[in-house]
VEXDREN-2710 file (C-alpha; in Angstrom, 1 decimal):
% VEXDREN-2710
k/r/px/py/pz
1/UNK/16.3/168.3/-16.9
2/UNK/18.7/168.2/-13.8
3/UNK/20.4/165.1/-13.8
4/UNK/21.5/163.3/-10.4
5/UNK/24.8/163.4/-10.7
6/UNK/24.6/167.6/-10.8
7/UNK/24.1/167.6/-7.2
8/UNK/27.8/166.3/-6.5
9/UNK/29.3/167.7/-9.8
10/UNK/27.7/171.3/-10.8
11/UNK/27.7/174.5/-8.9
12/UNK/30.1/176.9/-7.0
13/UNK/29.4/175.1/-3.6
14/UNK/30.9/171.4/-5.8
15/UNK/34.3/173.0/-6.4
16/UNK/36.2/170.6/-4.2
17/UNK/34.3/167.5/-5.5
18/UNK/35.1/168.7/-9.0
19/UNK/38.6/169.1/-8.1
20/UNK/39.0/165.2/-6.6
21/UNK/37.5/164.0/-9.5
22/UNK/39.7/166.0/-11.9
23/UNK/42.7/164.6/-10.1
24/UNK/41.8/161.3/-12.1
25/UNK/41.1/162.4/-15.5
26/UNK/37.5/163.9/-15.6
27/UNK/37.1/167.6/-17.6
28/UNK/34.5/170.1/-16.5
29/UNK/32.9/168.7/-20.1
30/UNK/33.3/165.3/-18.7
31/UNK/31.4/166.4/-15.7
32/UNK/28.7/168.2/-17.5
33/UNK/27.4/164.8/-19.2
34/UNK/25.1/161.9/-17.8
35/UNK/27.3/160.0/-15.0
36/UNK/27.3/156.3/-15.9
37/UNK/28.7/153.8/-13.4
38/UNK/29.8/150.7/-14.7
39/UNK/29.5/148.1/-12.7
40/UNK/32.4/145.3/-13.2
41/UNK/32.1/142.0/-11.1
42/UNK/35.7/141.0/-13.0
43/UNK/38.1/138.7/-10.1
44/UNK/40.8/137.0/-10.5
45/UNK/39.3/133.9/-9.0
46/UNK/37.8/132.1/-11.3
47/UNK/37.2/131.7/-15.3
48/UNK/33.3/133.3/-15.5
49/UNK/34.3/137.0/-14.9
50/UNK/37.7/136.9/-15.9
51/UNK/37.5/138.7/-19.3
52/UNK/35.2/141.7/-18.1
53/UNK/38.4/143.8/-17.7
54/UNK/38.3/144.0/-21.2
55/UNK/34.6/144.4/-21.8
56/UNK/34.6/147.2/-19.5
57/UNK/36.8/149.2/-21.9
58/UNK/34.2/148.9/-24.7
59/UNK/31.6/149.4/-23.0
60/UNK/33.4/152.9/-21.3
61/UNK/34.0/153.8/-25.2
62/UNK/30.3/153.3/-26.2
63/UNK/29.6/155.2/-23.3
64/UNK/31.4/158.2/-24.5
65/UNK/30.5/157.9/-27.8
66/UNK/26.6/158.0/-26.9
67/UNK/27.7/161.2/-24.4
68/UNK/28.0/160.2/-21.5
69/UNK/30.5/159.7/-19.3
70/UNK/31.7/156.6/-17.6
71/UNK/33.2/155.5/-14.2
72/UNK/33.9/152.5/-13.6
73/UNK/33.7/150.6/-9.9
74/UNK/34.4/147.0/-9.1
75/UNK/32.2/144.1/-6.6
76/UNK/32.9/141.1/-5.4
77/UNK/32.0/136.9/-6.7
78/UNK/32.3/133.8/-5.3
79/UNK/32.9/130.8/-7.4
80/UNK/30.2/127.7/-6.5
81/UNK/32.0/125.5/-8.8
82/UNK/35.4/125.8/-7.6
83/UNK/34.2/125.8/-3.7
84/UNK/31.5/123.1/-4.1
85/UNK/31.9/121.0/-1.3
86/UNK/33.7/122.9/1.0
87/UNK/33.7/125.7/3.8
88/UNK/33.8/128.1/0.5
89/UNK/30.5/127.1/-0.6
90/UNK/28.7/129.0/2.2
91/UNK/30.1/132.3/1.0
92/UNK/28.2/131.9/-2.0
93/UNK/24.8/133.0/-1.9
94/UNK/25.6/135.7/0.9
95/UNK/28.0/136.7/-2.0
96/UNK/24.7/138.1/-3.8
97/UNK/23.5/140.0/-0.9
98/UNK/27.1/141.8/-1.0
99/UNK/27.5/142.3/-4.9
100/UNK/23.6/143.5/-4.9
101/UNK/24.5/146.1/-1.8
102/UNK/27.5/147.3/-3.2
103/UNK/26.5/148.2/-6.4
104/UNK/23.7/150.2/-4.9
105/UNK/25.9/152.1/-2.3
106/UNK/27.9/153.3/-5.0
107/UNK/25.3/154.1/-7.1
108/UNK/23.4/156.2/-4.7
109/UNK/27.2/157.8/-2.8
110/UNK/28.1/158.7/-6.4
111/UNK/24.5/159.7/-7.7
112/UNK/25.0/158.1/-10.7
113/UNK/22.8/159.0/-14.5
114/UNK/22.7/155.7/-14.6
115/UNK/24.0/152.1/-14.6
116/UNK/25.9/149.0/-16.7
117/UNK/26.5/146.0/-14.8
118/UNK/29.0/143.3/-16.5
119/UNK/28.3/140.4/-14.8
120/UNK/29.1/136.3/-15.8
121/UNK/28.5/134.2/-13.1
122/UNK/25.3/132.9/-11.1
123/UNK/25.3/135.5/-8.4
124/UNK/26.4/138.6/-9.6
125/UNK/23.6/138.3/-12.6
126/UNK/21.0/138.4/-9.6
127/UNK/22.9/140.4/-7.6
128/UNK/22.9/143.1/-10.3
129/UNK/19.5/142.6/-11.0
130/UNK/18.3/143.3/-7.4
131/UNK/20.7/146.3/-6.9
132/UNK/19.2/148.1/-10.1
133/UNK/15.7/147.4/-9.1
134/UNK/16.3/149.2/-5.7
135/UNK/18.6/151.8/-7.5
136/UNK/15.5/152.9/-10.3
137/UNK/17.6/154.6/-12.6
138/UNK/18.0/154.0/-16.1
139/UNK/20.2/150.9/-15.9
140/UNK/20.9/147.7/-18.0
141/UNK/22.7/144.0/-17.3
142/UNK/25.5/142.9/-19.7
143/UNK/26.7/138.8/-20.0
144/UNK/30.1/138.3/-20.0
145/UNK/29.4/135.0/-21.8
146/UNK/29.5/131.1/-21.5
147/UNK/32.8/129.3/-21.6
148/UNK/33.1/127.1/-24.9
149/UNK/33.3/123.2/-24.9
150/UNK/37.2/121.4/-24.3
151/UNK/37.3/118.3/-26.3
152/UNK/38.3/115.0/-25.4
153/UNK/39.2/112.0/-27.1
154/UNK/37.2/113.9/-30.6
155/UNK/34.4/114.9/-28.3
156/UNK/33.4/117.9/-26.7
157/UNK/33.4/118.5/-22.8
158/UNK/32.2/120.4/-20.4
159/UNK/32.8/120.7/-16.7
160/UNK/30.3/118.4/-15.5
161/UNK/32.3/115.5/-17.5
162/UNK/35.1/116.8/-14.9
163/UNK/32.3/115.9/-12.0
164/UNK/31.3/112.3/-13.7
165/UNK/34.7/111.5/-14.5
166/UNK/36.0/112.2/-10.5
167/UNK/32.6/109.6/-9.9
168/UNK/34.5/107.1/-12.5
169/UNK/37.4/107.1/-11.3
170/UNK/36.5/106.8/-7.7
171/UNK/34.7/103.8/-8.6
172/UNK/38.1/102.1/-10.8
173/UNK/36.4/102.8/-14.4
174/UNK/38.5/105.6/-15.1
175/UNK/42.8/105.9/-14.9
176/UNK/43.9/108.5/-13.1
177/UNK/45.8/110.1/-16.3
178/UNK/42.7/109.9/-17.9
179/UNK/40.8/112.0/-15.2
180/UNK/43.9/114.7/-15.4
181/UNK/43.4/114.3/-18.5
182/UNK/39.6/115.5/-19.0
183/UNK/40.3/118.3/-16.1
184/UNK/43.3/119.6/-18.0
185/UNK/40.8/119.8/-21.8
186/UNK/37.0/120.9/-20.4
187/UNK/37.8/124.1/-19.6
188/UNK/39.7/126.1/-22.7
189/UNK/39.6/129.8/-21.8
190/UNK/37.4/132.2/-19.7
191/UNK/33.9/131.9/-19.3
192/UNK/30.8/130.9/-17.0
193/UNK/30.3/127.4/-16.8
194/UNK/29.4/125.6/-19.8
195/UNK/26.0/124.7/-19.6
196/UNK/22.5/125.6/-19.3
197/UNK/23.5/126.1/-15.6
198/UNK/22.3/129.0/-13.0
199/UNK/24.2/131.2/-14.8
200/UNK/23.3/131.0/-18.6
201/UNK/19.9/130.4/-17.3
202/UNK/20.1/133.7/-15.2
203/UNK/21.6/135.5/-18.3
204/UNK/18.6/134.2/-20.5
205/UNK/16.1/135.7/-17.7
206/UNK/17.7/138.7/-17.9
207/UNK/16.5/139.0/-21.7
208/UNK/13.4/137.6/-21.0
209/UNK/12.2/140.3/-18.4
210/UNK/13.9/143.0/-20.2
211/UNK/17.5/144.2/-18.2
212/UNK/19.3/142.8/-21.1
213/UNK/19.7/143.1/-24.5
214/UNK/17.9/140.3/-26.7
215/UNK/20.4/137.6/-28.1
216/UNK/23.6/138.6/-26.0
217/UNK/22.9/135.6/-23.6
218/UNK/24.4/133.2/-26.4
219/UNK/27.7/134.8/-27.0
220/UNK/30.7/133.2/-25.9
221/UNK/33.2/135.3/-23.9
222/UNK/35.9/133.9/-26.4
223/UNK/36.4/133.1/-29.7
224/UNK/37.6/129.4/-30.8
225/UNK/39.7/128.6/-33.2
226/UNK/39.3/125.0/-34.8
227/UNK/42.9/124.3/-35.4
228/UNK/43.1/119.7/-36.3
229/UNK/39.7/119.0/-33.9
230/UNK/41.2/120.6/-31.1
231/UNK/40.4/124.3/-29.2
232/UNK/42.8/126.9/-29.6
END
């Protein structure tokens, strides 16, 4: 079976192609194997994508194991909960249109075997999901995970106590070190919003209509440590 990715990476007239792409690492075996673009949404912006760096190098290692060979591209996200209620906050949804384009212009420029979007926030799990509908290659949607809880005062938190307790304090039942206090503890490490929000909602679709892997919605992107009640 010819695969796509033959037509940019086999035969005499692909010479200069092959040559490009072994200035960056790839073998003629490398070349010879499936083509499988990963698909990270990781930014620097924000806590739901930040650990997919790291996910992306396991997931490039299962790649390899199972034969194939990975390369890796990068999209775009925009935050709704840090730009809620500003300017920022219309850059969000067109932010799916650009994420779901993106991934399928370099899927189709690169005619890639197939496809493994990392994704952890509410519009790069659509976005993804669009772009691999269009794409119809073998393809499949990975969850970076949820964030875990902070805690507070020997109870857990989340970032909508961060939105009630602005609403407190605004009306004069809440100090203001308190308030720092709950923004400084809901948020612990990396991870989409804690929360059956739009994104572990969209991350439990995913299962449900079969782009991702059953159970994976409901792992955390990090680990907790209980160390004396508190999140390490």
């Amino acid at each position: 079976m010819k695969m796509n990715s033959y037509t940019i990476t086999q035969g005499r007239d692909r010479a200069p192609a092959r040559s490009f792409l072994k200035a960056i690492g790839f073998t003629d075996a490398d070349l010879k194997k499936p083509i499988i673009g990963v698909a990270n949404t990781w930014i620097g912006t924000m806590p739901c994508n930040y650990n997919l760096r790291a996910l992306a190098v396991k997931v490039m290692e299962g790649v390899r194991a199972a034969g194939g060979t990975p390369m890796e591209f990068n999209t775009i996200a925009i935050s709704d909960g840090i730009t809620m209620g500003t300017e920022g906050m219309k850059a969000s949804l067109v932010s799916r249109e650009v994420i779901a384009d993106s991934i399928e212009l370099v899927a189709r420029g690169h005619m890639f075997d197939g496809i493994i979007a990392l994704v952890a926030c509410d519009k790069t799990i659509p976005g993804a999901a669009m772009a691999l509908l269009r794409l119809n290659i073998p393809g499949i949607i990975l969850y970076g995970g949820s964030i875990l809880p902070g805690r507070h005062n020997g109870h857990d938190i989340t970032i909508q106590d961060v939105f009630e307790a602005v609403g407190a304090n605004a009306a004069g039942k809440m100090s203001d070190a308190e308030l720092l206090e709950i923004e400084n503890s809901a948020c612990p490490g990396a991870g989409a919003c804690g929360g059956q929000f739009t994104a572990n909602t969209m991350a439990t679709v995913m299962e449900l209509i079969g782009l991702s892997p059953m159970g994976t919605a409901a792992v955390p992107q990090v680990e907790r440590e209980i160390r004396g009640g508190g999140c390490g």
